[in-house]
C-alpha positions as CSV (number, residue, x, y, z in Angstrom):
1,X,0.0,0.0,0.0
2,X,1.2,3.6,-0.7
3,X,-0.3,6.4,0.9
4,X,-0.1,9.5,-1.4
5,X,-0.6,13.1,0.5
6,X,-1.1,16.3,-1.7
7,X,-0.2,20.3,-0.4
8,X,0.2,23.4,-2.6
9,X,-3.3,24.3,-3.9
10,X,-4.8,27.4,-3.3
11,X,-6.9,30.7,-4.5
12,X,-4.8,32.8,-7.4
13,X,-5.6,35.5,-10.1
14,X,-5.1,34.4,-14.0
15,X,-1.5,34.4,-14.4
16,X,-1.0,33.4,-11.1
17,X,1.9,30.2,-10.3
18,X,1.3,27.8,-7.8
19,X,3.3,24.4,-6.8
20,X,1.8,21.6,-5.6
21,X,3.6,18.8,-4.0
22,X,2.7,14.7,-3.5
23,X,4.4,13.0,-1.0
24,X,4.2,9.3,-1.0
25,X,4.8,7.0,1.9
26,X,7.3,5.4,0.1
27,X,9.8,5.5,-2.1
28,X,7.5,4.0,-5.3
29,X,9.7,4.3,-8.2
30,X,6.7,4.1,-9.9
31,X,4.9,5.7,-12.5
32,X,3.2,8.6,-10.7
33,X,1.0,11.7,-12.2
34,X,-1.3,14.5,-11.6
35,X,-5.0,14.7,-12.4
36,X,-7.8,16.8,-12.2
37,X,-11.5,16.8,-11.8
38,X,-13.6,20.4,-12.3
39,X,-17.5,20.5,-11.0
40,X,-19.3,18.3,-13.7
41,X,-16.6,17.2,-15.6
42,X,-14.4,14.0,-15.9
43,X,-11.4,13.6,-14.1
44,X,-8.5,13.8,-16.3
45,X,-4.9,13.4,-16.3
46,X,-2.8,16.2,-16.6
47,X,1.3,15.3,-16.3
48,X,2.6,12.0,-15.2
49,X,6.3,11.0,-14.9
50,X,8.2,7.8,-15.0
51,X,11.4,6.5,-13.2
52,X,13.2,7.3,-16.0
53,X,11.8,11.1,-16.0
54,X,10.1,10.5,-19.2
55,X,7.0,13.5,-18.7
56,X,3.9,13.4,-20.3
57,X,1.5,16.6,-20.7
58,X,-1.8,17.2,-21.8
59,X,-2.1,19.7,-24.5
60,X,-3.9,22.7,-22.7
61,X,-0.6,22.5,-20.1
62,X,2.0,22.3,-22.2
63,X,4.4,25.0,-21.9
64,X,2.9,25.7,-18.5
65,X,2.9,23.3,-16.3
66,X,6.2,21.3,-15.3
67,X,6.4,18.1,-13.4
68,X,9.3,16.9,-11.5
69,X,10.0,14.0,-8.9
70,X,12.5,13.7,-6.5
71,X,12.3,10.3,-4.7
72,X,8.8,9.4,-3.0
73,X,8.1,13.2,-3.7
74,X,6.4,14.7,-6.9
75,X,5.9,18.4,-8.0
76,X,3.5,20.0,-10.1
77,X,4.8,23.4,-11.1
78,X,2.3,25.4,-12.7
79,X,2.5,29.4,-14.0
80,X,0.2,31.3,-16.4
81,X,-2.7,29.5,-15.1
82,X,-5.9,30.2,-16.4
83,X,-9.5,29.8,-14.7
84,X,-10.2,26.8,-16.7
85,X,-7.6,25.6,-14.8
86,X,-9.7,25.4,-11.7
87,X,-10.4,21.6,-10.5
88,X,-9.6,19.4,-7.5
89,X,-6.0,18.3,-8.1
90,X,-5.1,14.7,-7.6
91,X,-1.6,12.7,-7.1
92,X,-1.8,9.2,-8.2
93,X,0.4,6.4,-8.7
94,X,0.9,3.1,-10.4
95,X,1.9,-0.2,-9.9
96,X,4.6,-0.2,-12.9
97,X,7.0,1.9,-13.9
98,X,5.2,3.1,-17.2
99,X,2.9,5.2,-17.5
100,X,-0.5,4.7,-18.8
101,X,-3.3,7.2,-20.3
102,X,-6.0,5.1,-18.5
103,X,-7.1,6.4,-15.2
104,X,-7.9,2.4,-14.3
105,X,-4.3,2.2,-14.3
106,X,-3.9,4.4,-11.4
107,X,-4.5,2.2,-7.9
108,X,-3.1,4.6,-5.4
109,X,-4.5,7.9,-4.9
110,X,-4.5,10.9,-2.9
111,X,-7.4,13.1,-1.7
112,X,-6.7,16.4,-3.5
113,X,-6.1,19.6,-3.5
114,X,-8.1,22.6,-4.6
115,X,-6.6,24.8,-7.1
116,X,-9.0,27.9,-8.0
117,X,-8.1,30.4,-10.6
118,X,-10.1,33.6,-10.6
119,X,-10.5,35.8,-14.0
């Protein structure tokens, strides 16, 4: 079992940066990834990381957002952000070392972290 633990969120103006951090309760070396879920919408992935630092971004972050690990720790650096950016913010983690685009994949999760972007 891995216990995953999220801090950072918080209220910002557009434009605004914020960094949110995911501790894990152990060192995974693991695929592990950020995801969010907005009111009435899907939860969706939006940067995962591999072992090997391999990154993977979703379009609408790209050039934005910048995620980083550093042992059982993973950071979601995120600037320019925009209010569609606004959503419950999630750290989760696999089983494997790759990745995958399937939120199934994911079995550990943390409880989130509320990011809100004001216009």
């Amino acid at each position: 079992q891995v216990q995953l633990v999220e801090s950072g969120g918080g209220s910002v103006q557009s434009g605004g940066s914020l960094r949110l951090s995911c501790v894990a309760s152990r060192d995974t070396r693991k695929c592990m990834g950020w995801f969010r879920q907005a009111p009435g919408k899907e939860r969706e992935e939006v940067a995962s990381i591999e072992i090997i630092d391999r990154t993977y971004y979703i379009d609408s972050v790209k050039g934005r957002f910048t995620i980083s690990r550093d042992n059982a720790k993973i950071f979601l650096e995120m600037n320019d952000l925009k209010p569609e950016d606004t959503a419950m913010y999630y750290c989760a983690a696999r089983e494997y070392a790759m990745c995958s685009r399937f939120l199934k994949d994911y079995i550990y999760w943390g409880q989130g972290t509320q990011v809100t972007v004001s216009s």
